[in-house]
C-alpha positions as CSV (number, residue, x, y, z in Angstrom):
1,X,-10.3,5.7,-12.7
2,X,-6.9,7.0,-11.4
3,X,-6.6,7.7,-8.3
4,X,-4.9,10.2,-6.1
5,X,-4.2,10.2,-2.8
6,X,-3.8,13.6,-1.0
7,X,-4.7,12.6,2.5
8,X,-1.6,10.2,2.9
9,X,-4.2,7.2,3.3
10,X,-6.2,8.7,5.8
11,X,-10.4,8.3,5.5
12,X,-10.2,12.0,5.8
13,X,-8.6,14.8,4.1
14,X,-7.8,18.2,6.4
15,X,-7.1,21.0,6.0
16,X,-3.0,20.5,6.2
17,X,-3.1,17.4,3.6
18,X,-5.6,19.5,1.0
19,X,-3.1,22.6,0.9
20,X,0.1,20.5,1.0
21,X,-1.2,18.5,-1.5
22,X,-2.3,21.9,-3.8
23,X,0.9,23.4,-3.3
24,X,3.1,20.2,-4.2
25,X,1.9,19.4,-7.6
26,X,1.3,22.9,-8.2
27,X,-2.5,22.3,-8.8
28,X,-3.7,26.0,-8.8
29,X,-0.7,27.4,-10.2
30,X,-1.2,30.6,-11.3
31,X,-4.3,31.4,-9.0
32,X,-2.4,32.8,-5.7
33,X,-4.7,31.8,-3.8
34,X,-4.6,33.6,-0.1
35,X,-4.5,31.5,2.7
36,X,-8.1,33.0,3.2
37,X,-9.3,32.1,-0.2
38,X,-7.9,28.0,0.1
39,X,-9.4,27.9,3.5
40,X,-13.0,29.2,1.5
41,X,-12.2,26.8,-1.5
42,X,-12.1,23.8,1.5
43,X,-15.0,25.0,2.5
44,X,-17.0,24.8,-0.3
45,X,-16.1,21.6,-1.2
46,X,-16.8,20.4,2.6
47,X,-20.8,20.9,2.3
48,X,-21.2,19.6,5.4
49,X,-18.6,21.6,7.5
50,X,-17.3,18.9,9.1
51,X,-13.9,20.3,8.7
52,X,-12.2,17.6,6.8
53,X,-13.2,15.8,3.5
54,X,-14.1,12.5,2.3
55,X,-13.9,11.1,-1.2
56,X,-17.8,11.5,-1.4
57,X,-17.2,15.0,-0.7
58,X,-14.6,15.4,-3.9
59,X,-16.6,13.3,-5.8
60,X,-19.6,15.0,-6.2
61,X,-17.6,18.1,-6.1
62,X,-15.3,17.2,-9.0
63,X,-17.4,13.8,-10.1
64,X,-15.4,10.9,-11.0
């Protein structure tokens, strides 16, 4: 499994480190997402709300 880290070694990814992270390797590229629409994207994937995620979170999100 490879693994990427988008929250800069932290247990938890924000916010901050989940748009950074989309807008440096250009992962939606194409998509123009709205600052509106990422926020609701981060949302969906936090089930929770907690209003940060964990790898759990993007795991059963996007599986392994």
């Amino acid at each position: 499994m490879i693994h990427i880290d988008i929250a800069e070694h932290n247990v938890r990814l924000t916010l901050k480190h989940f748009t950074t992270w989309i807008e440096n390797n250009q992962v939606l590229n194409g998509f123009n997402l709205t600052e509106k629409l990422m926020q609701q994207l981060f949302a969906d994937i936090d089930p929770h709300k907690k209003g940060y995620l964990t790898e759990l979170d993007w795991e059963n999100t996007f599986g392994k």
